[in-house]
Every structure is written in C-alpha cells, then in structure tokens.
C-alpha positions in Angstrom: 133.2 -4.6 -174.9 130.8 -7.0 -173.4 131.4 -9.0 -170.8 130.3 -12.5 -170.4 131.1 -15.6 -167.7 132.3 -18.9 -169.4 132.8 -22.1 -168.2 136.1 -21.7 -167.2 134.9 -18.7 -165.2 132.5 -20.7 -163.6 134.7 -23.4 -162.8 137.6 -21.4 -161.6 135.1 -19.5 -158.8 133.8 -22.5 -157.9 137.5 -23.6 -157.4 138.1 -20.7 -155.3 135.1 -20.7 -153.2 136.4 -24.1 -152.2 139.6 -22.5 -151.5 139.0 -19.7 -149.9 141.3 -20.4 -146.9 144.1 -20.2 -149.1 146.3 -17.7 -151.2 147.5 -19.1 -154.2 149.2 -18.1 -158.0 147.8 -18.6 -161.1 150.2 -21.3 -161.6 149.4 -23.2 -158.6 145.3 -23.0 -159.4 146.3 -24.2 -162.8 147.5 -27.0 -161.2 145.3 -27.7 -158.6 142.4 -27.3 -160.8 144.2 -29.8 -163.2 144.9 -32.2 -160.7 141.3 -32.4 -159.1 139.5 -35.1 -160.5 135.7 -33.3 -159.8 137.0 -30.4 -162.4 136.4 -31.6 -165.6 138.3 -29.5 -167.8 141.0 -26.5 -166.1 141.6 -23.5 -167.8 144.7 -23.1 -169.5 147.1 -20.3 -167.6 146.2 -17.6 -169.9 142.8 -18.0 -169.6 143.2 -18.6 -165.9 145.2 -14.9 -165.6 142.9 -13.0 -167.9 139.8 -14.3 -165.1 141.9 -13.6 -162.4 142.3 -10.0 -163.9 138.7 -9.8 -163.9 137.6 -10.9 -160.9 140.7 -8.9 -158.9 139.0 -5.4 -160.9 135.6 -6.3 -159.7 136.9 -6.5 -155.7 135.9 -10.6 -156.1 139.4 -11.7 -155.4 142.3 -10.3 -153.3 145.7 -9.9 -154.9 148.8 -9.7 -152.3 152.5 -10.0 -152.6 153.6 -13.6 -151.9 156.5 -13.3 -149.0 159.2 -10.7 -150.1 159.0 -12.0 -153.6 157.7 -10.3 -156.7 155.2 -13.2 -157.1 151.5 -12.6 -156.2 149.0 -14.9 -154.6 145.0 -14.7 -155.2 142.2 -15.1 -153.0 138.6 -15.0 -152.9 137.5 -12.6 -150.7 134.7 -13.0 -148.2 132.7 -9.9 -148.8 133.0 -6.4 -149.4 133.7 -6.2 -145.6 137.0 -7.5 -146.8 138.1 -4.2 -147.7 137.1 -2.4 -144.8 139.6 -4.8 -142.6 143.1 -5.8 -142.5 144.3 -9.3 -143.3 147.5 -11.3 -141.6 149.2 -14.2 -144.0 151.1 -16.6 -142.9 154.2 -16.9 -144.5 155.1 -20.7 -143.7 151.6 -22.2 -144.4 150.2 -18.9 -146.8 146.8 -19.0 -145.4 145.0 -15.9 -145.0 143.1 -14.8 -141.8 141.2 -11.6 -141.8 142.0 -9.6 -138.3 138.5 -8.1 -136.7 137.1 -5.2 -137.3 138.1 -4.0 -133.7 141.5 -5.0 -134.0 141.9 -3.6 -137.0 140.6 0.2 -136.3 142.7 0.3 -132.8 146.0 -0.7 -134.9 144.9 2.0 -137.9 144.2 4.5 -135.1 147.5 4.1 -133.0 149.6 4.5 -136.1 147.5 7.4 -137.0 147.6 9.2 -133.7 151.8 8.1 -132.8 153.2 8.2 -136.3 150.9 10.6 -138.7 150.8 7.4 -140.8 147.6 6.5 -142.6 147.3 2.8 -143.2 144.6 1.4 -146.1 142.3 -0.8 -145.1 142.3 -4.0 -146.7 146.2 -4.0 -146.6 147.7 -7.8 -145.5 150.2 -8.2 -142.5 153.0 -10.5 -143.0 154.1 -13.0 -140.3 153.5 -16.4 -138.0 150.2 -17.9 -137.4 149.2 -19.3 -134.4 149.3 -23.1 -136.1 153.0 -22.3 -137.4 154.0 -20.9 -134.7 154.1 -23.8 -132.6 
C-alpha cells in the first residue's frame, strides 16, 4: 500500500517539532493542536493515532510508558542518535532529556560488567529533574 503525507501529517510534525521538549498522548496533542489558534484545522484522534503509528515505525517519534501507568507518551526524536543513547523523563513535569553519549556507555558498561545485564540503548530512565527537584 502506498504511502502518502497529508495535511494532517504535516501539521501534526510541525506540532511536534515545536514540541519536542515534551512527551505527550495522542489525547493531549489533539488538544493542544485544537487549542492553538496558528493550527488551522487538528486532526481528529484517530487520524492523530494512525500518524503517530507511522511516524513511531519509521524511528521519527519516541513512544515511552507515561509514569507507572499503561498510558504512553510520544515524542519527536532528535535524530537517529536518539537511539544510540539513553533518555531520563521527568515524572512531575514529563519532559524528556537525553543523557550524553558518555554517560550513557559508562552506565551500559557498569551494569554489563557488575550484573551480566544488557541494557538497550534508547531505553528512558524514570525520575526527578534538576528543575523539579528543587
């Protein structure tokens, strides 16, 4: 089946790409999207979940558990360095910060050589940011 990018597509990226600091569901970018007066027409939540599908399966957005819940939250991801790197999301403010590259190996590494425990890359740590923290 061919694919082809609609306006809705279109808008919702461009939505995204403005929003890239933050995880959200498809309910809440419904709702954002129909609240923002610069979007002239949102997608409806079916159409909004059928993109999201699309863009998740072509490595465009990041799809991660929201808290302990069974809800998930969608982000646009940076690059395709995004998969080689782990992420840490706040669970009091849901913002997403991607942990260097570095940081990242050494914690991969340690659990490697101490526990015998592989950990995938692109995986998301729950916790506190600095911001919340405070």
């Amino acid at each position: 089946m061919a694919k082809y990018k609609t306006a809705a597509h279109g808008r919702m990226i461009s939505f995204l790409e403005a929003n890239r600091d933050r995880a959200m569901t498809v309910s809440e970018i419904v709702a954002r999207m129909k609240a923002d007066p610069e979007i002239a027409k949102a997608p409806s939540e079916s159409t909004a979940y059928r993109i999201i599908k699309e863009l998740v399966a072509e490595g465009k957005v990041k799809r991660t558990v929201n808290g302990i819940g069974r809800e998930f939250v969608y982000q646009l991801t940076d690059s395709d360095e995004c998969a080689e790197h782990l992420h840490m999301k706040c669970r009091v403010c849901g913002e997403l910060l991607h942990m260097n590259h570095e940081s990242s190996e050494k914690l991969a590494e340690s659990l490697l050589e101490d526990e015998g425990f592989t950990l995938d890359t692109g995986m998301v740590l729950t916790g506190v940011c600095g911001k919340c923290s405070k």
